[in-house]
C-alpha angles and dihedrals in degrees: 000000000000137000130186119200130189132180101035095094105125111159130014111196116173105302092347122100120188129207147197101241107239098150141046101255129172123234115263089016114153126259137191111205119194124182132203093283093063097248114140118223132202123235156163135207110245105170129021127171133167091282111024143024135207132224128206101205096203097199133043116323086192098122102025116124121190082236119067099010108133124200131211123196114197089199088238144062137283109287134193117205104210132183134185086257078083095097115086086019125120110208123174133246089295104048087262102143102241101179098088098254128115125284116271121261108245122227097171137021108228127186110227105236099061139247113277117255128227101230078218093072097045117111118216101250117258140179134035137270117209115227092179083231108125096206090057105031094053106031105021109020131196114244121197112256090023127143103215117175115213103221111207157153145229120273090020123122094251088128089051085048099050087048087060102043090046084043104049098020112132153153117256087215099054119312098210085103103051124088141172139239116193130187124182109200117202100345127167113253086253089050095054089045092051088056095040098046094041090059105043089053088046087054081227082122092070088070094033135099091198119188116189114182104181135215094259089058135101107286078217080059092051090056090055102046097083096043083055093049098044093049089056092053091051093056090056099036095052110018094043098034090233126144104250125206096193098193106188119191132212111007094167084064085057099043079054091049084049099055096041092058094043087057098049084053083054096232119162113271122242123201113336083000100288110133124266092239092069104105090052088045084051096053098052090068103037087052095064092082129092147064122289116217111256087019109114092202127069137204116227121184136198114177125188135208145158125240110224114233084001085274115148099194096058101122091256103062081031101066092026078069097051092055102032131077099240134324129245103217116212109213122224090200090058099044088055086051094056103254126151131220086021100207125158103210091180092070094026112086135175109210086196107045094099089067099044099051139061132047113011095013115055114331130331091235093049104102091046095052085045088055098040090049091044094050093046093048085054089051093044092049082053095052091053093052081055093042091061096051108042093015135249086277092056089056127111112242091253097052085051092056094052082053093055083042089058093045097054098040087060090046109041106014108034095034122075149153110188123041112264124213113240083255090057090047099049092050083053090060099035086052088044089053089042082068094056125076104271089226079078095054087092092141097052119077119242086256096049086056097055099042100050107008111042097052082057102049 
């Protein structure tokens, strides 16, 4: 039922409207808020108390009066009507369709926080998904129904790196089932036209919902962008039985949004002002991954964000860590060095990968490559501290070949141009340890060694 209210109208700050309460309204119901030009505004409550409600206008205010504005309260919560003509579609932060074609056509009505979980019901998640990045594929790979934090930094390539991996993203056992959702938060205009126009040229949008809300739009739209595209995702995942990537970009927009609409409500800050309740926000969207026992489809999710100041134990990496399943670190140092993609595996870690890799997923000598490469990263990380201290001549034989080890790993393995199957990969790693004693190959069986070690060195 709907009821339409003028005249309570009491304070207007930024994208909040606040209003004299005169009727029993629910948390998170949508509104329709329309000022004295006509124009019809979507909304959401997003306070309420025995006195007084607050709106979150989630477009434009330019235009609204105290006088004259008139509310209209739809008596249920935001809904997305979603179709299976998502796919190939770009909406924007609020689920509205921005590419010039005609709306979709809506099978079913879903609100857009979800609907809760049993944890009962949950599967653990299984399987890989190939990047066709080396560094992630080989060393922190991608499981289906993961949640993966992209830890980054501003100024680094992590745009160029979430087109590829939307791009080039696949399942090793048939990908005409895997799709991707991608939602751009608070990006530049450039920014959103980088990601439009990339993967239309790539022909990835064919198989992409993609969201872009954009830097000029409501920070009360910006909350609201990744509840849109998950449930979306949801809706494909679990409605339509497909594999879903869900990339989000960038989640520290969101956790700013966040915090400048905690502090126009007026809420108590928490550390560097963000509110206290972050880490539960956050985890109403990074939840929503995952498989569902007796659901042929799964949510992924890779979720990217920049660390201010680089610095990994800001609140917001910090409690992305607590919730998610691993982090993948982008390195400053590499990417002044010119290498692409510039990942840091030493700090980067899947908690998941164990169970996505191996036999019937990817190769059975995979997890032992991924931990040879990893321990001889870490000693060659260790040589190059030495080296600079007693210099490359004063080094034991063994401790210049790890250099040499280091050098080529940046420069063959880690950096690439092009996307590399998980084969080509692996014959990367296996050529880079041919190049070590084998007295070091401690992580790697005797037949392992021959197979893949002894024809190289």
């Amino acid at each position: 039922m709907q009821l339409t209210v003028e005249g309570a109208a009491t304070r207007l700050e930024g994208p909040l409207l606040f209003l004299r309460r005169t009727l029993d309204v629910g948390l998170s119901d949508a509104v329709e808020v329309r000022g004295p030009d006509g124009r019809a505004r979507l909304g959401r409550i997003a306070a309420i108390d025995e006195e007084f409600m607050t709106i979150e206008v989630l477009e434009s205010t330019a235009g609204l009066t105290l006088e004259g504005t008139v509310v209209r309260f739809q008596g249920k919560p935001l809904t997305f009507g979603l179709g299976p003509g998502i796919l190939g579609r770009v909406f924007n932060g609020v689920g509205q369709v921005i590419d010039g074609g005609p709306p979709v056509a809506a099978h079913h009505q879903v609100p857009i926080d979800g609907l809760p979980i049993n944890p009962v019901a949950r599967a653990l998640p299984r399987d890989f998904i190939e990047t066709g990045i080396s560094t992630l594929d080989l060393m922190n790979s991608l499981v289906r129904g993961q949640k993966l934090p992209l830890f980054s930094g501003g100024g680094l390539p992590h745009d160029r790196l979430a087109v590829e991996i939307a791009n080039h993203a696949r399942l090793r056992q048939g990908d005409e089932d895997f799709v991707i959702v991608f939602a751009g938060i608070g990006v530049p205009h450039d920014s959103a036209e980088y990601f439009r126009r990339s993967l239309e040229q790539s022909g990835a949008l064919e198989r992409t919902a993609l969201f872009l809300n954009l830097a000029s739009d409501s920070s009360t739209q910006r909350l609201l962008t990744p509840r849109f595209a998950l449930s979306a995702a949801e809706y494909l995942a679990f409605k339509q039985g497909l594999h879903v990537l869900v990339i989000m970009t960038d989640m520290t927009n969101y956790c700013e949004a966040l915090r400048e609409v905690s502090s126009s409500k007026g809420e108590i800050p928490s550390r560097k002002g963000f509110p206290g309740y972050m880490y539960s926000d956050l985890a109403t969207l990074f939840e929503r991954a995952g498989c569902l026992r007796g659901a042929p489809g799964t949510l992924t999710q890779l979720s990217i964000l920049t660390m201010p100041a680089d610095d990994i134990s800001h609140p917001i990496p910090d409690l992305t860590g607590y919730i998610t399943e691993g982090q993948i670190v982008l390195s400053r140092d590499l990417d002044r060095r010119g290498i692409y993609p510039p990942i840091n595996v030493l700090p980067s870690l899947s908690r998941l990968m164990k169970d996505g890799i191996g036999g019937k997923y990817t190769d059975p000598d995979h997890p032992a490559l991924a931990s040879q490469l990893y321990a001889a990263c870490a000693r060659a990380a260790q040589a190059r501290v030495l080296a600079s201290v007693v210099g490359e001549e004063g080094l034991a034989e063994t401790d210049r070949r790890y250099l040499r080890f280091g050098s080529g790993f940046e420069q063959t393995l880690a950096s690439q141009n092009e996307a590399r199957s998980l084969e080509q990969s692996m014959a990367l790693g296996w050529a880079l340890l041919a190049g070590l004693p084998v007295s070091e190959l401690t992580r790697l069986s005797d037949a392992q060694i021959a197979r893949h070690i002894e024809g190289r060195a």
